[in-house]
N, C-alpha and C positions, 0 to 999 in steps of 0.2 A: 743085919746091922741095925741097932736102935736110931731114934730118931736124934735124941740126943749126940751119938757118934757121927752121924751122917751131919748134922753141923758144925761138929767139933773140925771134919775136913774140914766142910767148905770153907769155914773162915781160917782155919790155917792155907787152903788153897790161895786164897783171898791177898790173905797176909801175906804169902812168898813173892806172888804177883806186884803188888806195891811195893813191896821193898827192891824186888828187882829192877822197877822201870825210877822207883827213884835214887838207886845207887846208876844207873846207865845212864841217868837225865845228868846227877850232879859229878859224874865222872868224866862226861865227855871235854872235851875240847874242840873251839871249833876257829877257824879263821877265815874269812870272808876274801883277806887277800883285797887290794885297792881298788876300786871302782870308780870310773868316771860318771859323776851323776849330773854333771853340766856343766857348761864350757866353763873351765878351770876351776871346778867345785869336783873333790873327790870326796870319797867314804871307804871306812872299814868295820870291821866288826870282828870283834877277837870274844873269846869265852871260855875262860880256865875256869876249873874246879878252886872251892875254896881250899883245899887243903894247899892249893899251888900260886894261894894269894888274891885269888877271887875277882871282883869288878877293877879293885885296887893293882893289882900285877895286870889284869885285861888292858886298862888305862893307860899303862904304863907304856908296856909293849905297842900297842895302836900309835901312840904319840911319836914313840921310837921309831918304826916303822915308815909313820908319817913324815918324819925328819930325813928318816934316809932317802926315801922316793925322793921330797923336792931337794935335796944335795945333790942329787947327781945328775938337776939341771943346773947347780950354782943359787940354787933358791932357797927361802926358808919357810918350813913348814908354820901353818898361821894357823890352829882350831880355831872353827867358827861355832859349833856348834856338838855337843857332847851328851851322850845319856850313860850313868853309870848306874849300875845294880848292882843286888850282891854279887854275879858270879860273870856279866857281861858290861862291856865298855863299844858304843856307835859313836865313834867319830866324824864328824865332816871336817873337811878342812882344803886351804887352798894354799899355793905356793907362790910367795911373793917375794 
């Protein structure tokens, strides 16, 4: 194999490599699920792909979510504190 062929692989090896960790990175979904981070301070953390709406539906869903926990003490969910990206939404929040 010439020298030229033998890199012609490696960077197509290269190339499949990257393309696979960042179609599995921006494919994934993830949800954190609500977490007590202090007496009556929770958090979550939700992470869709853009194609399913991105930071924006992440946001969404978390807030929702957030609403329904403190409802089914008779409470209302209050965001204190928010980070959106493109594809992830951290919410903190407390029920009052």
């Amino acid at each position: 194999m010439s020298f030229k062929s033998s890199l012609m692989v490696r960077h197509a090896a290269t190339l499949v490599i990257a393309i696979s960790a960042a179609i599995s990175g921006c494919a994934s979904t993830y949800n954190s699920g609500i977490q007590e981070k202090g007496p009556g301070t929770y958090f979550l953390s939700v992470r869709l792909p853009s194609v399913d709406g991105g930071g924006t539906e992440s946001r969404r869903q978390a807030v929702a979510q957030a609403d329904e926990y403190c409802a089914r003490s008779g409470k209302v969910a209050e965001v204190t504190t928010e980070e959106v990206g493109p594809v992830t939404a951290d919410v903190y929040f407390i029920c009052s």
